[in-house]
FITIKE-105773 format. One record per residue (C-alpha): x, y, z; residue in three letters; residue number from 1. Coordinates in Angstrom, 2 decimals. Example, Ala and Ser with C-alpha at 12.3 -4.5 7.8 and 13.67 -1.06 7.14 Angstrom:
# FITIKE-105773
- 12.30, -4.50, 7.80, ALA, 1
- 13.67, -1.06, 7.14, SER, 2
***
This chain:
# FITIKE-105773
- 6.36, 11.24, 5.99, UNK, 1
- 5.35, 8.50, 3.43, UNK, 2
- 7.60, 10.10, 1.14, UNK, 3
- 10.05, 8.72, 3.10, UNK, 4
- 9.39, 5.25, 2.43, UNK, 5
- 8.53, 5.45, -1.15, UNK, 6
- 12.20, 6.89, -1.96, UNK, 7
- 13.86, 3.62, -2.88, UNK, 8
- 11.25, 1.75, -3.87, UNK, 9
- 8.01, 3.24, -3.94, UNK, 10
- 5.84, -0.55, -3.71, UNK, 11
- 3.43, -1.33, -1.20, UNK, 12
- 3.24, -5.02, -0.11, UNK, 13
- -0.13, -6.30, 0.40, UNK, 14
- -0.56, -9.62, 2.32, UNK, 15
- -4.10, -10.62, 2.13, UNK, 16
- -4.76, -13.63, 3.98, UNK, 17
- -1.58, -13.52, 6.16, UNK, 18
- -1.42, -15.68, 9.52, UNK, 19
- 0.84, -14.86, 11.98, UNK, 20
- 2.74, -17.31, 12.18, UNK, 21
- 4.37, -16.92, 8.66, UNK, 22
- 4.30, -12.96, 9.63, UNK, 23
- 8.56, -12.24, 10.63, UNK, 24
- 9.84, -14.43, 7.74, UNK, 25
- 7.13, -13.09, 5.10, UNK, 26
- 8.02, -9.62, 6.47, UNK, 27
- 11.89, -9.98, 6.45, UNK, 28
- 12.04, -11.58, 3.01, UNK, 29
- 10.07, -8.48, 1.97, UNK, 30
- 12.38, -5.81, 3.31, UNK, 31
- 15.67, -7.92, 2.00, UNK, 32
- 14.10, -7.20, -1.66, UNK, 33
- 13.73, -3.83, -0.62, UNK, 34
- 10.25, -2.78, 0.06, UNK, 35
- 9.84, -0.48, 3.05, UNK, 36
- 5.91, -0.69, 3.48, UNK, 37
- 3.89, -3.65, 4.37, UNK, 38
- 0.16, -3.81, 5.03, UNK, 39
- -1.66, -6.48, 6.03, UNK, 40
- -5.97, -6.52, 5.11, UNK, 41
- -8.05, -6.38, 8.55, UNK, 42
- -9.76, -9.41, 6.62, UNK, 43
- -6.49, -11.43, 6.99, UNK, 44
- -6.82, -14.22, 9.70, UNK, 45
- -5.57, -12.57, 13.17, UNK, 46
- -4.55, -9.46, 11.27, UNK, 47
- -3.97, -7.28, 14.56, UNK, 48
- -1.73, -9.94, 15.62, UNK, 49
- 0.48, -10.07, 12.32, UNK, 50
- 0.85, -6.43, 12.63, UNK, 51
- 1.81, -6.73, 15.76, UNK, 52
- 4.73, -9.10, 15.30, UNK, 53
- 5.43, -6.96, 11.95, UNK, 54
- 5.59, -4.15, 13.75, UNK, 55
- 7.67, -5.28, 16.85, UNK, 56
- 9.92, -7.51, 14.09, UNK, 57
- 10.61, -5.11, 11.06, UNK, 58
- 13.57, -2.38, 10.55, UNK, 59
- 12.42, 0.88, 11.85, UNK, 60
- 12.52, 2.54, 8.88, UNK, 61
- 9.73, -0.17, 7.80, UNK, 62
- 6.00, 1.22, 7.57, UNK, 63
- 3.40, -1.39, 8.86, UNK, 64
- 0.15, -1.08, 9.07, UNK, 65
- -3.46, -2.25, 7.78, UNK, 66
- -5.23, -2.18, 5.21, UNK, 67
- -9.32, -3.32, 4.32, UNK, 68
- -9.85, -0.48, 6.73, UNK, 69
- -13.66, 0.27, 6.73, UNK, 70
- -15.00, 1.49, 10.19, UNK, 71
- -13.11, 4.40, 12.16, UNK, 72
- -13.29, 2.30, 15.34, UNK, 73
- -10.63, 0.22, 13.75, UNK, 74
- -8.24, 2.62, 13.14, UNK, 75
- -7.44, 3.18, 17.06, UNK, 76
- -7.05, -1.23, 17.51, UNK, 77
- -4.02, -0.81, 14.42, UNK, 78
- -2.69, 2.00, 16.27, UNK, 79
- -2.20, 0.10, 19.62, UNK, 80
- -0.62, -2.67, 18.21, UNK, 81
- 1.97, -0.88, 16.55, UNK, 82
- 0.46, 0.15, 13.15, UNK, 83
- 1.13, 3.37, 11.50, UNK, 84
- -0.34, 2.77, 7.75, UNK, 85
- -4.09, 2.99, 7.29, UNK, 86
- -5.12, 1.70, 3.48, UNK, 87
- -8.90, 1.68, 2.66, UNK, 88
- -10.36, 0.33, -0.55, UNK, 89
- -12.81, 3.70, -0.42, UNK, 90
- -12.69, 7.15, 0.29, UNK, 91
- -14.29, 7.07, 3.68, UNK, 92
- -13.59, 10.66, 5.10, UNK, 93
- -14.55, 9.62, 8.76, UNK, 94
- -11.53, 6.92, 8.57, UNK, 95
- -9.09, 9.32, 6.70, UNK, 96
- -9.57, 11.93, 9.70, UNK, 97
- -9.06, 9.52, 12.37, UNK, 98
- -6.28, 8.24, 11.07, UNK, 99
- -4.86, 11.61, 10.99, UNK, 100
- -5.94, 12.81, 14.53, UNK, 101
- -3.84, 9.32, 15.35, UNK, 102
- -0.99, 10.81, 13.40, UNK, 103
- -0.91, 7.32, 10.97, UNK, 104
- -0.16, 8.02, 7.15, UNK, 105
- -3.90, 7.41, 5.48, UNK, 106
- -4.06, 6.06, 1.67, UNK, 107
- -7.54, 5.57, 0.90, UNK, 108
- -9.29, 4.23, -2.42, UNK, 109
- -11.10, 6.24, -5.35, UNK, 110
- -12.11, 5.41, -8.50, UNK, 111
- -12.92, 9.01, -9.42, UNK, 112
- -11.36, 12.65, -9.40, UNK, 113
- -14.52, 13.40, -7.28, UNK, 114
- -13.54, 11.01, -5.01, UNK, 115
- -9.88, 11.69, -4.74, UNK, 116
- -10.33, 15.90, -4.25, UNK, 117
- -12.31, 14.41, -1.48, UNK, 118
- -9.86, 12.12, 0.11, UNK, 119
- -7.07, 15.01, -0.28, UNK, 120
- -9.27, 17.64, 1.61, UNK, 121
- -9.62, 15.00, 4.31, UNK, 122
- -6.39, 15.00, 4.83, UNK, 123
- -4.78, 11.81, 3.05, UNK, 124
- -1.67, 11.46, 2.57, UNK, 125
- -1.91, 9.52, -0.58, UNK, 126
- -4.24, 8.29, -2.86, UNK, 127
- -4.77, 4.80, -4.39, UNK, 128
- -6.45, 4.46, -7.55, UNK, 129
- -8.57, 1.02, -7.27, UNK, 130
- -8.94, -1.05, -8.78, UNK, 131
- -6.51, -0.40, -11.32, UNK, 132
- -7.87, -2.97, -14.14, UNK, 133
- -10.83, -0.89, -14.32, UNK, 134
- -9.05, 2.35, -14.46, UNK, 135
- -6.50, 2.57, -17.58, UNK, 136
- -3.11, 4.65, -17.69, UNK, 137
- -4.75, 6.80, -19.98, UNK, 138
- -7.48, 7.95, -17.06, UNK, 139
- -4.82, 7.86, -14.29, UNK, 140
- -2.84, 10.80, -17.05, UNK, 141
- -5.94, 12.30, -16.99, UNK, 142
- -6.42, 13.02, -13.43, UNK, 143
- -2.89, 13.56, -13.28, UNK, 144
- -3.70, 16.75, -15.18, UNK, 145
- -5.97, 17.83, -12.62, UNK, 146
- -4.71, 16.74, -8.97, UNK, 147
- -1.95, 18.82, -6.93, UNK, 148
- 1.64, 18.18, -8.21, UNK, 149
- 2.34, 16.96, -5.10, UNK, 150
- -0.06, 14.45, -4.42, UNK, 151
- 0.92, 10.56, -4.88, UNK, 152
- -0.57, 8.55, -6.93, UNK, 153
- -0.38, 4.55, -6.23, UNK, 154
- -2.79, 2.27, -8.75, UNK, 155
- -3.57, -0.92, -6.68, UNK, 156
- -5.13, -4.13, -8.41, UNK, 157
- -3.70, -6.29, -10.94, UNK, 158
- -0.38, -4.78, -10.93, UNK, 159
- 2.71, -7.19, -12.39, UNK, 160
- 6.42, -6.24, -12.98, UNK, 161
- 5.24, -6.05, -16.68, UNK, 162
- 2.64, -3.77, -16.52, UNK, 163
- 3.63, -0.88, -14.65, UNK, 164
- 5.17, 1.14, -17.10, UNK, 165
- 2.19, 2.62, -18.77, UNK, 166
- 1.22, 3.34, -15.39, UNK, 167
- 4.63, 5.12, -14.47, UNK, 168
- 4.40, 6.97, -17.95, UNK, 169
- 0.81, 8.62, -17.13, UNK, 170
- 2.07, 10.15, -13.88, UNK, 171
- 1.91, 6.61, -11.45, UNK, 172
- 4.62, 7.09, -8.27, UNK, 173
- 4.46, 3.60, -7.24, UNK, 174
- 2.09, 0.75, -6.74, UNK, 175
- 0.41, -1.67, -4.46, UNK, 176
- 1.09, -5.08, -4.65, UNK, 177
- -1.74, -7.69, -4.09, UNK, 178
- -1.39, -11.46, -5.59, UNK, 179
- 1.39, -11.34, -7.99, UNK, 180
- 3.43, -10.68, -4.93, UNK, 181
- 1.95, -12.39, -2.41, UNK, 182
- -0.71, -15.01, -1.36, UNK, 183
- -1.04, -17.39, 1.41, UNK, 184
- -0.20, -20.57, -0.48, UNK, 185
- 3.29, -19.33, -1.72, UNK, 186
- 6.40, -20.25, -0.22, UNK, 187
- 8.48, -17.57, 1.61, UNK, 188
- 11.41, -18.45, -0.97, UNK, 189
- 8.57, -17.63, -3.96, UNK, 190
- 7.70, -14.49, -2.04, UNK, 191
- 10.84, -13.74, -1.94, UNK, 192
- 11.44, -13.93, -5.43, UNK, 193
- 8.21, -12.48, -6.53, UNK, 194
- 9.29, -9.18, -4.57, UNK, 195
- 12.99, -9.26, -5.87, UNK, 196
- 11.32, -9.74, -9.38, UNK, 197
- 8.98, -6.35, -8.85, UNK, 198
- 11.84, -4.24, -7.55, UNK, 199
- 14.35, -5.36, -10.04, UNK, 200
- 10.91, -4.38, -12.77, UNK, 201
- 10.94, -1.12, -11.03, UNK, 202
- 15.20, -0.50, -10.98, UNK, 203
- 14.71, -0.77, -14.50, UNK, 204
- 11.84, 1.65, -15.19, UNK, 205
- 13.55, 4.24, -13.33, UNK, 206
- 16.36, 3.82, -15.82, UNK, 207
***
């Protein structure tokens, strides 16, 4: 299923600190650059509201959901409002399996092949290597060495149009997208162009 949405253009939005409010015009500038998953941290202001209007707003064949995802508890409040992403910055297997049993798309965080084998057996559908500065191409190549052919592989943390090559060379399938896309101060035209920017990075990568 997340496959689905990584096909044209395998970047995750990440608006931290969204209120909702800005939530439809954010979201819809977003999706006219072409990203097809948004997630918005549970330590956003009112972030079970801007899902909400995300998910009630967006093209259907937009995933929305949360991210900052740290009890299991929370997992059921993102799935009544309309949220089918669940992104964690750890490998907690108790929220991976919940997620599951919910039918959402998981991606949790790890920093180590320990940690992703872990997350995989749980049952996620992705992993995401965080945070990214601390974890070089040349580790993610690494791992890629080791971890099923099929699984996907999205660094998250400092990520710019200009760096994701290496990443894409060691075996990367997309990214996550924190404050070089997005943050609360920007303008929805700057958003805009920040996302246009990263897909127009990644257009050219792929040729």
């Amino acid at each position: 299923m997340l496959r689905n949405y990584l096909t044209e253009l395998p970047l995750v939005a990440i608006l931290r600190g969204l209120k909702p409010g800005n939530a439809e015009a954010v979201g819809h500038s977003l999706v006219e650059a072409g990203f097809r998953i948004i997630e918005v941290p549970l330590n956003s202001p009112e972030p079970f509201r801007s899902i909400e209007i995300l998910a009630k707003t967006m093209p259907e064949n937009v995933l929305v959901g949360a991210g900052t995802v740290l009890d299991p508890d929370q997992v059921n409040g993102i799935r009544d409002v309309g949220g089918r992403l669940i992104v964690m910055p750890h490998g907690d297997v108790g929220v991976i399996r919940r997620a599951k049993e919910q039918g959402l798309v998981c991606t949790p965080g790890v920093s180590t092949p320990t940690e992703a084998f872990a997350a995989l057996k749980a049952g996620a559908d992705a992993i995401k290597i965080f945070p990214a500065e601390a974890i070089p191409p040349a580790v993610v190549k690494a791992w890629r060495a080791v971890l099923p052919k099929d699984c996907i592989v999205l660094p998250v943390g400092g990520i710019k149009p200009d760096n994701m090559k290496p990443y894409v060379d060691a075996g990367a399938d997309g990214f996550g997208l924190g404050s070089a896309l997005f943050t609360p101060a920007m303008s929805v035209e700057e958003i805009g162009r920040n996302a246009r920017d990263f897909a127009s990075a990644w257009q050219t990568l792929r040729r």
